[in-house]
C-alpha positions as CSV (number, residue, x, y, z in Angstrom):
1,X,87.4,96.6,108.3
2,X,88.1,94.8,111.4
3,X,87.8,90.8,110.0
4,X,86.8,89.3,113.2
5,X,84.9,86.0,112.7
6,X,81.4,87.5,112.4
7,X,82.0,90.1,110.0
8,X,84.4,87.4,107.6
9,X,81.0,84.9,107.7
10,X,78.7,87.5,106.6
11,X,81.4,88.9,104.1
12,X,81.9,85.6,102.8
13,X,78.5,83.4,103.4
14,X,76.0,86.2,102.7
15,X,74.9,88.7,100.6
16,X,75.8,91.8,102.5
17,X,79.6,91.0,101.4
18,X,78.3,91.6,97.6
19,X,76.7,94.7,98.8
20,X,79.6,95.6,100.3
21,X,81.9,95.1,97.5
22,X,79.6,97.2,95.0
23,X,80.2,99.6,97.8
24,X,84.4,99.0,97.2
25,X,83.7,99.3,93.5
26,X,81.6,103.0,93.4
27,X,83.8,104.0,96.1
28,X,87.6,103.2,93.9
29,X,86.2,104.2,90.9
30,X,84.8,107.6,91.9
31,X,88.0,108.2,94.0
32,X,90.5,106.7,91.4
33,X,89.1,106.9,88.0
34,X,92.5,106.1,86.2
35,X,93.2,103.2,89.1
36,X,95.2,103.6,92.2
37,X,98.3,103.0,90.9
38,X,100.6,103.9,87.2
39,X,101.4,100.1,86.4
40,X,103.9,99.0,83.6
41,X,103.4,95.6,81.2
42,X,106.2,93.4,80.8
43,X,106.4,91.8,77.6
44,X,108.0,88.3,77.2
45,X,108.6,86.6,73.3
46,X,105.0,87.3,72.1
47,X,103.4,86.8,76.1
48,X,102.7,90.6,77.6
49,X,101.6,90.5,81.3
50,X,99.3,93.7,82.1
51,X,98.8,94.7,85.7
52,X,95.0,96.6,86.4
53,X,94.7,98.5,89.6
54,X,91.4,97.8,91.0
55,X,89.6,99.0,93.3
56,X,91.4,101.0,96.7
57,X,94.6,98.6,96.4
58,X,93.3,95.2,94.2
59,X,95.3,94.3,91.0
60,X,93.6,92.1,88.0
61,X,95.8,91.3,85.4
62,X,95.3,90.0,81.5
63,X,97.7,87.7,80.7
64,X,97.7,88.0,77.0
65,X,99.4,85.6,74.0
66,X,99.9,88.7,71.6
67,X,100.3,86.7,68.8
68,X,96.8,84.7,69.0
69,X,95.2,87.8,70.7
70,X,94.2,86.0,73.1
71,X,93.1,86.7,76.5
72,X,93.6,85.4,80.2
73,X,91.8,87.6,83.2
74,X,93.1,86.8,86.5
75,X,91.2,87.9,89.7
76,X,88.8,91.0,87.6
77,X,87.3,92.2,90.4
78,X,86.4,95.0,88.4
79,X,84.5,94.1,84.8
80,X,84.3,97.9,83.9
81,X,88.4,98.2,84.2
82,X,89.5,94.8,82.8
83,X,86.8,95.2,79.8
84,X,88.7,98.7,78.6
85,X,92.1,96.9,79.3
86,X,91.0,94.2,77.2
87,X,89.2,96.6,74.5
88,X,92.5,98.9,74.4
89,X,94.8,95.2,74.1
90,X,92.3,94.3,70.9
91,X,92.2,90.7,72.6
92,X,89.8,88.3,72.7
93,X,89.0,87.0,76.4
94,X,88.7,83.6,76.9
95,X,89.7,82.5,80.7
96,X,89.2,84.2,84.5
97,X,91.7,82.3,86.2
98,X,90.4,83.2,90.1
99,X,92.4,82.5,92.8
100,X,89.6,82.5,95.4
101,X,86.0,83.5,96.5
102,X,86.2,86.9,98.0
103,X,84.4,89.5,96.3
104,X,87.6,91.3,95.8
105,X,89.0,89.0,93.5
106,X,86.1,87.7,91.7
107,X,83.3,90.2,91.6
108,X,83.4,90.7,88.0
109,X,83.0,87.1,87.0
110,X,79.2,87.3,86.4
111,X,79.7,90.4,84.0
112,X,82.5,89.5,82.0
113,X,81.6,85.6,81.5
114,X,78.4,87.3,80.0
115,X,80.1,89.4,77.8
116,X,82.7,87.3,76.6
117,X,80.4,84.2,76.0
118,X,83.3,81.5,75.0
119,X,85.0,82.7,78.4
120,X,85.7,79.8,81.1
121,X,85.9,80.4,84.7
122,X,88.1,78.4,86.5
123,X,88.7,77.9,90.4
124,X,88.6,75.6,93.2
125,X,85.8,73.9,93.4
126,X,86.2,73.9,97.6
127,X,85.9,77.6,97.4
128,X,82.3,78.8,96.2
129,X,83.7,81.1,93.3
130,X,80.5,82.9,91.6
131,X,80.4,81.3,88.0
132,X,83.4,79.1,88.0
133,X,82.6,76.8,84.8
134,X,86.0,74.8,85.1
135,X,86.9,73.5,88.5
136,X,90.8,72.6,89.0
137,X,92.7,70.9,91.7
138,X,96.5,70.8,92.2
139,X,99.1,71.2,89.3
140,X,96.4,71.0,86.7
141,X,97.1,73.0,83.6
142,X,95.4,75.7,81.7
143,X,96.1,75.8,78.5
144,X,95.6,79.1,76.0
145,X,97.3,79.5,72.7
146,X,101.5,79.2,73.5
147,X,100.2,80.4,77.7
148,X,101.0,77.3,79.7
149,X,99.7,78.2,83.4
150,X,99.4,75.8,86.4
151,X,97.4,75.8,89.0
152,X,98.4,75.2,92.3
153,X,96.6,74.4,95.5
154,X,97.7,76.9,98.2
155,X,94.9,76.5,101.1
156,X,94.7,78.8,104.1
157,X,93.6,82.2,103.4
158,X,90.6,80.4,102.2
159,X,89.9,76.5,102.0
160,X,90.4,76.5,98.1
161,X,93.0,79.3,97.4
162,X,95.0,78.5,94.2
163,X,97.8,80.8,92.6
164,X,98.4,80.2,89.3
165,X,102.2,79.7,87.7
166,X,102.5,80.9,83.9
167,X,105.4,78.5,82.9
168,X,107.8,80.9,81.0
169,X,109.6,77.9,79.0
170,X,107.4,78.4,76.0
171,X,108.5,82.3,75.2
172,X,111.9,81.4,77.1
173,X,111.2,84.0,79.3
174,X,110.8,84.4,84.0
175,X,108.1,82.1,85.2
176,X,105.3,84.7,86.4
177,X,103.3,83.6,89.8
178,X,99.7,85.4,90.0
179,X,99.8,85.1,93.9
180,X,96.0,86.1,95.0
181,X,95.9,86.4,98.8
182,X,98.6,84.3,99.4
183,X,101.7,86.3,98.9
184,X,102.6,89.4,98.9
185,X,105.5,92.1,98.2
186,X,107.0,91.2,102.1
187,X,104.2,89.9,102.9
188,X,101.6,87.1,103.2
189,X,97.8,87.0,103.5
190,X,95.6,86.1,106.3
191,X,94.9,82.8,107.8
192,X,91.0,82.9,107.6
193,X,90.5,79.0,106.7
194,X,93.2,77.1,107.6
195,X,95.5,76.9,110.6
196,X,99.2,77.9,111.0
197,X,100.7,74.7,109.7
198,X,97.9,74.8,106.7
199,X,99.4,78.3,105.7
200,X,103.1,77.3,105.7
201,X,102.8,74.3,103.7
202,X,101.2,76.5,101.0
203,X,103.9,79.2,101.4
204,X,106.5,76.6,101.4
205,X,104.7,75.6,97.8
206,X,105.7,78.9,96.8
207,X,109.6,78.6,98.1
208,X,110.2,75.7,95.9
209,X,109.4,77.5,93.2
210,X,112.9,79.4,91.0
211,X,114.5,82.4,92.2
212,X,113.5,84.5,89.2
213,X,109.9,83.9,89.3
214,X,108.1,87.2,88.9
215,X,105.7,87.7,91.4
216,X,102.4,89.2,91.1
217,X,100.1,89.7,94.0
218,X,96.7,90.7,94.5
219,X,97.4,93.8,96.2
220,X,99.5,97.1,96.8
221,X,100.9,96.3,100.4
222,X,104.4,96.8,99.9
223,X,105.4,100.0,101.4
224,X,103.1,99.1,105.0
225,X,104.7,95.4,104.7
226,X,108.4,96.4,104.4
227,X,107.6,98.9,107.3
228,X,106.5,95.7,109.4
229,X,109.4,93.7,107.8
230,X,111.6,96.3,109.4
231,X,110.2,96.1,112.9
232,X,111.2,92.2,113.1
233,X,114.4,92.4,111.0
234,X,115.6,95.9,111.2
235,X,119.6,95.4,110.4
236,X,118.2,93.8,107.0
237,X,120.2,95.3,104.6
238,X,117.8,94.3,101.4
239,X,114.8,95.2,102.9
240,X,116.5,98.8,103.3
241,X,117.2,98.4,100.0
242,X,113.4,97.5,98.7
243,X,111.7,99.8,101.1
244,X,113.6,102.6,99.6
245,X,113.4,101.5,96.1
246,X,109.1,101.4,97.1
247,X,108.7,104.7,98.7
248,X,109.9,106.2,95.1
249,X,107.6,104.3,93.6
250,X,105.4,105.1,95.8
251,X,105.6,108.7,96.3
252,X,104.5,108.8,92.3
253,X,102.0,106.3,92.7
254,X,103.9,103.9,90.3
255,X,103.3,100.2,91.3
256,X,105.6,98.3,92.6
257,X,105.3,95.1,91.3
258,X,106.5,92.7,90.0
259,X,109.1,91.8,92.7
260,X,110.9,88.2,92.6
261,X,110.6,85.2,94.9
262,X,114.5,85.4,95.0
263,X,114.1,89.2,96.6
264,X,111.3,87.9,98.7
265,X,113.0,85.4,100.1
266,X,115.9,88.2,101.3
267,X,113.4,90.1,102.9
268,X,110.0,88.8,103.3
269,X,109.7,87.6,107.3
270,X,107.1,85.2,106.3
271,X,109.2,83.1,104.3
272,X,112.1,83.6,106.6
273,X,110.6,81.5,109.3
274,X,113.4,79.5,108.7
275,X,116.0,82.2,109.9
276,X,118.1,82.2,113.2
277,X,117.5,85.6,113.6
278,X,113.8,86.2,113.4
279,X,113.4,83.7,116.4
280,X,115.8,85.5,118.2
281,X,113.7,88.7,117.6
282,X,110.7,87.3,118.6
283,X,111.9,86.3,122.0
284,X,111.6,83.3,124.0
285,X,109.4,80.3,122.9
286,X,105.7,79.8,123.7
287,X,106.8,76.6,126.6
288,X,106.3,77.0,130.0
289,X,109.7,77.8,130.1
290,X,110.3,79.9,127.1
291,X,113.7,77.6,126.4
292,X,112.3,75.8,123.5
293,X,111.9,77.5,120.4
294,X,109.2,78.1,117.8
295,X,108.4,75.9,115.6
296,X,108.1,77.1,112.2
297,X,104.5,77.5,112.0
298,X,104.6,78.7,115.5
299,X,106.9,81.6,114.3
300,X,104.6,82.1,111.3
301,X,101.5,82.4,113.6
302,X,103.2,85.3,115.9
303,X,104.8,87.3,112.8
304,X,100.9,87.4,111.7
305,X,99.6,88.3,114.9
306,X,101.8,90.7,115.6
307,X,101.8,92.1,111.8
308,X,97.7,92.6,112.5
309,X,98.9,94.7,115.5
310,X,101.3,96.9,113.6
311,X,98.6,97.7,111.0
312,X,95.9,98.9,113.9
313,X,98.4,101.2,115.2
């Protein structure tokens, strides 16, 4: 779908963007009844992280203390699929962490807060999330059994976009970012509620994060966003490197995350804005005379417009 301002307000502001996300869900589930993608858990000292592929390209993951068998859903857009993952775990679900309002990421809030009656939904109050119980702002913490996971505020895709931070210090283990909309594999998400500068200050958030963070995103993008990666940065030797390392993947519809924000920042062009040589690519400046330079959100602004145009082709 075409997300031109019209079609985003009624996706967003009525109900025909419900109806059109039960129309996602039969759609997915008919045409991938074992998910779109093979994922793989990681397992951390006791913490197992457990990637669900929802929907045409969606992931939900349970981030689960295996030790108190307990449960935290992030983003279960589908119920049906994150209740068998949580049924097959033996786990007890007692948080949906959601990072924001679009059907896509929190469509099955209503059915599993049901089902699961001690379960707490949490999100930004700023953002409309269906059945959030438990509004957070910036760098608050949620805190279940040893998982420590912090919330932070990361506006732009939508007004109240958050990504949460699972603090790896407890099981001495990577720092896991659940990334939403915001980040992707080489890629970041769209500006629908924000402006340029709103959008860099929330991937700039993300940059001062550590180098071995594991990212998780909220989609399966890679192998189309390393092809755009290679269209503004083509002599980039580690994007070669990832976007042959994906097409594997790909080719036997293995997922391909988690990457880390230390890869990312080698080859992601939206958190290289920053770099001498993505300017260069992008030609002269928007001045009247073309002599001085993008600013960084300028730069991020054109990558996304001209990332829009490489996905229509």
């Amino acid at each position: 779908m075409a997300w031109n301002g019209g079609r985003y307000s009624l996706y967003t502001r009525t109900w025909l963007g419900y109806l059109f996300y039960r129309q996602q869900l039969r759609r997915a589930r008919n045409r991938y009844p074992k998910g779109h993608s093979r994922t793989q858990p990681r397992l951390f000292n006791g913490v197992k992280v457990l990637p669900i592929p929802v929907l045409s390209d969606n992931y939900s993951y349970l981030i689960i203390d295996t030790q108190a068998r307990l449960a935290v859903a992030v983003d279960p857009s589908d119920p049906q699929a994150v209740q068998a993952s949580i049924e097959k775990e033996g786990v007890n679900l007692v948080a949906i962490l959601c990072t924001h309002k679009h059907w896509d990421h929190s469509g099955g809030n209503r059915d599993l807060s049901r089902r699961h009656q001690d379960c707490r939904v949490y999100g930004s109050p700023q953002d409309g999330i269906p059945y959030l119980t438990h509004p957070l702002c910036h760098q608050d913490v949620v805190s279940v059994g040893r998982l420590q996971i912090q919330a932070l505020a990361t506006p732009g895709h939508t007004q109240g976009h958050l990504v949460y931070l699972l603090d790896g210090e407890p099981y001495k283990g990577p720092s896991c970012l659940f990334s939403g909309d915001l980040l992707f594999l080489s890629g970041c998400g769209r500006t629908f509620e924000g402006t340029a500068e709103t959008m860099l200050s929330s991937l700039d958030t993300v940059l001062g994060l550590g180098d071995d963070t594991l990212l998780w995103p909220g989609h399966e993008y890679a192998e189309e966003n390393l092809g755009f990666a290679g269209v503004v940065e083509p002599e980039n030797l580690a994007r070669e490197r990832k976007m042959q390392w994906v097409q594997r993947q790909r080719m036997e519809r293995r997922s391909t995350c988690p990457s880390t924000l230390g890869e990312e920042r080698s080859y992601n062009p939206f958190l290289r804005t920053h770099c001498l040589v993505l300017q260069e690519a992008l030609g002269p400046g928007p001045g009247p005379t073309g002599d001085d330079g993008y600013s960084r959100a300028q730069l991020l602004e054109k990558l996304r417009q001209l990332k829009d145009l490489h996905k229509s082709k």
